[in-house]
Every structure is written in structure tokens, then in C-alpha cells.
C-alpha positions as CSV (number, residue, x, y, z in Angstrom):
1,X,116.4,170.8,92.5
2,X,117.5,171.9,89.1
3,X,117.9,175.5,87.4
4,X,116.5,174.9,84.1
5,X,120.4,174.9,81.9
6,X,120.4,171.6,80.3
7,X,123.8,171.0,80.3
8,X,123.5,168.4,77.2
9,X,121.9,165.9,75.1
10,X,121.5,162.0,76.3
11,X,120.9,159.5,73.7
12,X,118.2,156.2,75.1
13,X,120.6,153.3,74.2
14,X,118.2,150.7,75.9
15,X,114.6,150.4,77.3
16,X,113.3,147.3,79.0
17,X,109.9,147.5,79.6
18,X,107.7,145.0,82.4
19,X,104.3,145.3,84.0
20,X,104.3,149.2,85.3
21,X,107.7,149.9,85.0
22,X,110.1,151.0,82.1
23,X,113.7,151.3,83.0
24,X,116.1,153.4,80.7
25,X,119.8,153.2,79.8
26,X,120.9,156.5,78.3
27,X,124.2,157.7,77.2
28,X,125.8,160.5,78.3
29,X,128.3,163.3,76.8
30,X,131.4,163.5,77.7
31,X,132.0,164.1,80.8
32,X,128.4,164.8,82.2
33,X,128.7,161.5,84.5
34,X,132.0,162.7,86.1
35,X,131.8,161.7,90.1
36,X,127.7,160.9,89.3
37,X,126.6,158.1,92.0
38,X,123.7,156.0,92.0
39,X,120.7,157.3,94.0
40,X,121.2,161.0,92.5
41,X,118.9,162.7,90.5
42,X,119.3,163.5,86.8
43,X,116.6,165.8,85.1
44,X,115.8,163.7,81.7
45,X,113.5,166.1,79.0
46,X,112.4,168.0,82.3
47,X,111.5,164.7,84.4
48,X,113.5,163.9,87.7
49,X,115.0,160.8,87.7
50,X,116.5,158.4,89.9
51,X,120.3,156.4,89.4
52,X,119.6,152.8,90.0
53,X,122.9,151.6,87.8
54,X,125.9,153.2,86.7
55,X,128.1,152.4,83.5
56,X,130.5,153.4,81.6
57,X,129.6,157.6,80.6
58,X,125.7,155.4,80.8
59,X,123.5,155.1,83.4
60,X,120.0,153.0,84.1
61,X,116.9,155.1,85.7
62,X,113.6,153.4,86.6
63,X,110.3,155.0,85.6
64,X,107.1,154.5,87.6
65,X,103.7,154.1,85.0
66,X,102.3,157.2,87.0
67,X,105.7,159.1,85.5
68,X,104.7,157.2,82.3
69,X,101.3,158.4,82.2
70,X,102.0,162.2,82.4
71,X,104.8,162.5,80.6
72,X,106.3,162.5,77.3
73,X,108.9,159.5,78.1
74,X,106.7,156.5,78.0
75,X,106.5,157.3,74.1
76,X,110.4,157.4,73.4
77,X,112.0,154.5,71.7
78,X,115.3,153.7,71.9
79,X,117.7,156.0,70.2
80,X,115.9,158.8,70.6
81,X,117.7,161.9,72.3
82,X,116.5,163.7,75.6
83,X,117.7,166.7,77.8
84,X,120.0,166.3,80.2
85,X,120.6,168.1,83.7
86,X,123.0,167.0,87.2
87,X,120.8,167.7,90.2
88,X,122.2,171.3,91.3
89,X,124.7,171.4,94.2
90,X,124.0,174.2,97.4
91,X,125.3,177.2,96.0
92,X,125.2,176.8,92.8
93,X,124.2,179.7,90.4
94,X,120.6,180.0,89.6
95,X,120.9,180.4,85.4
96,X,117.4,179.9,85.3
97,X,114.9,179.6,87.7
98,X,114.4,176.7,90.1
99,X,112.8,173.8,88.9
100,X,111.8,170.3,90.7
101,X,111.6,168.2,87.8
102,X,108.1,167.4,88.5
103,X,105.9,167.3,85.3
104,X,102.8,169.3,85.0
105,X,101.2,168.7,81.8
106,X,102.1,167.7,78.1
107,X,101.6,170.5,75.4
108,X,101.9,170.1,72.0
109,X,104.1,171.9,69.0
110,X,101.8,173.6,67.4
111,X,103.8,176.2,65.1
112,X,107.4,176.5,64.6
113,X,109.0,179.6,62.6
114,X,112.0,181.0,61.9
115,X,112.8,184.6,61.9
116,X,116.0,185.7,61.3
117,X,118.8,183.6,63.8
118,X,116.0,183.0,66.2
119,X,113.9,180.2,66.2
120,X,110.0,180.5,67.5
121,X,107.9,177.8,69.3
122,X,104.4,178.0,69.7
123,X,102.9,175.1,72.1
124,X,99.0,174.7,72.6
125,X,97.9,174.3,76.1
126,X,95.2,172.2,78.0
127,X,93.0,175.2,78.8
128,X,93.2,174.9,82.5
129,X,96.9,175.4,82.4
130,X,97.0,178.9,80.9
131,X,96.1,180.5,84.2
132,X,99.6,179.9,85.3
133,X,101.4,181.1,81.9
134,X,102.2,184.6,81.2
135,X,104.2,186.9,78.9
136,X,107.2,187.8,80.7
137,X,107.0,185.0,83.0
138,X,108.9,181.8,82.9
139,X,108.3,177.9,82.4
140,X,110.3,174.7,81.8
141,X,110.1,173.1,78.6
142,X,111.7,169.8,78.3
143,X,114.0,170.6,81.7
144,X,114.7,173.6,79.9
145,X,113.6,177.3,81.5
146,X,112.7,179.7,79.2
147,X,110.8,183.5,79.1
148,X,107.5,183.3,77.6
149,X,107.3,185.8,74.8
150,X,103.6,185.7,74.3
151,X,101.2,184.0,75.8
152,X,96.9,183.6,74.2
153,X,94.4,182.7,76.3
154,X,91.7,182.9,74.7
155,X,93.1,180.1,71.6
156,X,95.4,178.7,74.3
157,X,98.8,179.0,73.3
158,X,101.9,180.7,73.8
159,X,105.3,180.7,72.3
160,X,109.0,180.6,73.2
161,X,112.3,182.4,71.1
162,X,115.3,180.4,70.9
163,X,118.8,181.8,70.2
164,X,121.3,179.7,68.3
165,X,123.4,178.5,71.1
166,X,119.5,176.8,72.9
167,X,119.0,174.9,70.2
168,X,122.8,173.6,70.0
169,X,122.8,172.4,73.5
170,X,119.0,170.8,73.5
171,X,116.7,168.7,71.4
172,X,114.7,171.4,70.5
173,X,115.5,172.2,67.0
174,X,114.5,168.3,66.1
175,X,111.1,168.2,67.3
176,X,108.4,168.8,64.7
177,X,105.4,170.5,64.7
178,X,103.0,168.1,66.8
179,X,105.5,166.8,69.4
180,X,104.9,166.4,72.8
181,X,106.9,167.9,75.1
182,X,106.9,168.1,78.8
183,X,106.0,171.2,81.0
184,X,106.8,172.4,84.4
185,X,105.3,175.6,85.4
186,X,106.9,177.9,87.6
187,X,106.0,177.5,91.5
188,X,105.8,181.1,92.5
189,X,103.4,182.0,89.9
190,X,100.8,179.0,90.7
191,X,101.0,179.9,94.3
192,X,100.2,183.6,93.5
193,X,97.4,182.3,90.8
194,X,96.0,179.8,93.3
195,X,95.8,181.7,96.4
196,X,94.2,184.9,94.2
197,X,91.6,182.5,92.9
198,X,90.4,181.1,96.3
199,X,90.5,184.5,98.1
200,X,88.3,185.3,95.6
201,X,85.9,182.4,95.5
202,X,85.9,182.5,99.6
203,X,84.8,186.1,99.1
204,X,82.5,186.4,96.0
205,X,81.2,183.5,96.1
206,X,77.4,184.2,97.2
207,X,77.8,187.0,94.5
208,X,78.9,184.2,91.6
209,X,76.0,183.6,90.1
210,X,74.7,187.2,89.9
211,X,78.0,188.4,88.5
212,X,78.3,185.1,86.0
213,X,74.7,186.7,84.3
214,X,75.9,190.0,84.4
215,X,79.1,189.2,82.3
216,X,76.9,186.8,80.4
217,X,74.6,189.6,78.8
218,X,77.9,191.5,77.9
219,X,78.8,188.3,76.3
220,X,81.9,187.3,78.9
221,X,83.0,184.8,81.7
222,X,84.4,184.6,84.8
């Protein structure tokens, strides 16, 4: 489990890449690897990953193509710079909320502004995924948990503020509009969405169609 404070930036040093598999080398700030053993877990831009070699303030992970396939890091080239987070320890404070470092989706940049010291992300969303995302509510962004400020359904986007001291401790103020980045949503809320929607189905469900041409003739959906 992680809590969503990256606790640095990782540079890719080294990528070696065979049939289904990319392993990655990155190196560490100072001091992040202190006691870290092989077999733990390090959250990398938001994606749980596995020790399989330790070096000097480096270490190797191994990436499965399904990983590959849903997230961001099967794009990354070496050099390039990723979140960081240790695998939290029983007890440790919750700065965030709890995250598992399993990838949900990849959204896009789609607008970046800045307003004063704060600096404003918007991301555009696959539409299935804005069931899950509200204003007020929280989500992971790169490994990185954040309140959503606003959140549009209808064009499918919402948006993030980040204070000065976020964007010193994470990648985020080097990504461009039209970046990937990877997204976690937060647990509780899919639990509550999912369990609303097919209490609802199970119960309406004869009733669908009659409602789906009622709300058509008033020009809405479901």
C-alpha cells in the first residue's frame, strides 16, 4: 500500500527491453533507497513495482507487457524522470489517501494554467471513467493523491490545483499539455458508484426501457 506523498523524483538511467518484458534501472535521490531490499515495492509515476536488483542509490524493476499496455511507462525513454514512493510501513501516517499502485486508466493533459502561485491541470477522461470522479473527491495522478477541484461530465474532464511545494517534489510541472499520465481512482468511491449502479439496474431494470424514452423526449439519458 502507498498514501499518495511522492517522496521524490527518480531519473530512468537504463531500459532493456525483450519479448514482453521491459526491465528499468532508475536512480534514486538521496537517500530514498536507505535499508530498501529487493522484493519490496516502490510506486514508480503511480505503478507498483517490484525490486529484482539493487545498486548503488539505483535499483532494477521488471515490467510485465500487461503493465506496459495500460500504463504510461512503456512510452518512457531513458532519462526521463518518474515519481517516486517506499511501499508504506504499518502505522504509518495516511498523508493522503491509500493507494495500491494499481493503474486504472491513462488520461491526457488537456489544459494547463497558471493562476497566481498555483498551478491548474485539466486531464480529459475516457468517458466511462467519470462515474468515479467527483469534485471534492480524491484521485492519484502519477502516484500522486490529489483533491479534485472540478470535475465535467458532460465534456469529460476535470482538473487539479497544485501549490508550489507539489510541483517541487513531482514531475508535474514538466509535463505538457498532451501527456499521458497515469490514474488510480479512489477505491471507496468505485465501490459506492458500483454497488449504487447495480442496486439500481437489479431493481429498475424491467422499467429501463420505459424510463430511457421518457428521458429521451426531454432530450436526456440514463
Amino acid at each position: 500500500m502507498f498514501t499518495g506523498i511522492v517522496q521524490g523524483v527518480a531519473r530512468i538511467q537504463k531500459i532493456v527491453d525483450q519479448t514482453g518484458l521491459r526491465t528499468i534501472q532508475l536512480a534514486f535521490p538521496d537517500g530514498f533507497d536507505h535499508d530498501l531490499a529487493i522484493g519490496a515495492s516502490v510506486a514508480t509515476d503511480g505503478v507498483c513495482l517490484t525490486v529484482t536488483k539493487l545498486l548503488p542509490n539505483a535499483a532494477e524493476f521488471d515490467i510485465m507487457q500487461q503493465t506496459l499496455n495500460i500504463t504510461t511507462l512503456g512510452a518512457y525513454a531513458e532519462q526521463a524522470q518518474v515519481n517516486v514512493e517506499r511501499a508504506a510501513k504499518d502505522g504509518a501516517e495516511i498523508g493522503g489517501h491509500p493507494l495500491s499502485g494499481h493503474v486504472d486508466f491513462v488520461a491526457k493533459i488537456a489544459q494547463i494554467r497558471q493562476i497566481e502561485n498555483n498551478y491548474v491541470l485539466r486531464f480529459a477522461v475516457p468517458a466511462p471513467w467519470m462515474r468515479y470522479i467527483f469534485a471534492k473527491g480524491y484521485i492519484a495522478i502519477n502516484g500522486a493523491s490529489l483533491t479534485i477541484a472540478e470535475a465535467n461530465r458532460d465534456e469529460h474532464w476535470f482538473e487539479v490545483w497544485l501549490i508550489p511545494e507539489t510541483l517541487r517534489m513531482t514531475v508535474f510541472g514538466q509535463k505538457q499539455v498532451g501527456d499521458a499520465v497515469n490514474i488510480e481512482i479512489e477505491r471507496q468511491t468505485q465501490v459506492v458508484v458500483d454497488t449504487v449502479r447495480s442496486m439500481l439496474q437489479e431493481t429498475l431494470g424491467p422499467l429501463l426501457p420505459a424510463l430511457e424514452t421518457l428521458l429521451a423526449q426531454q432530450g436526456k439519458t440514463l
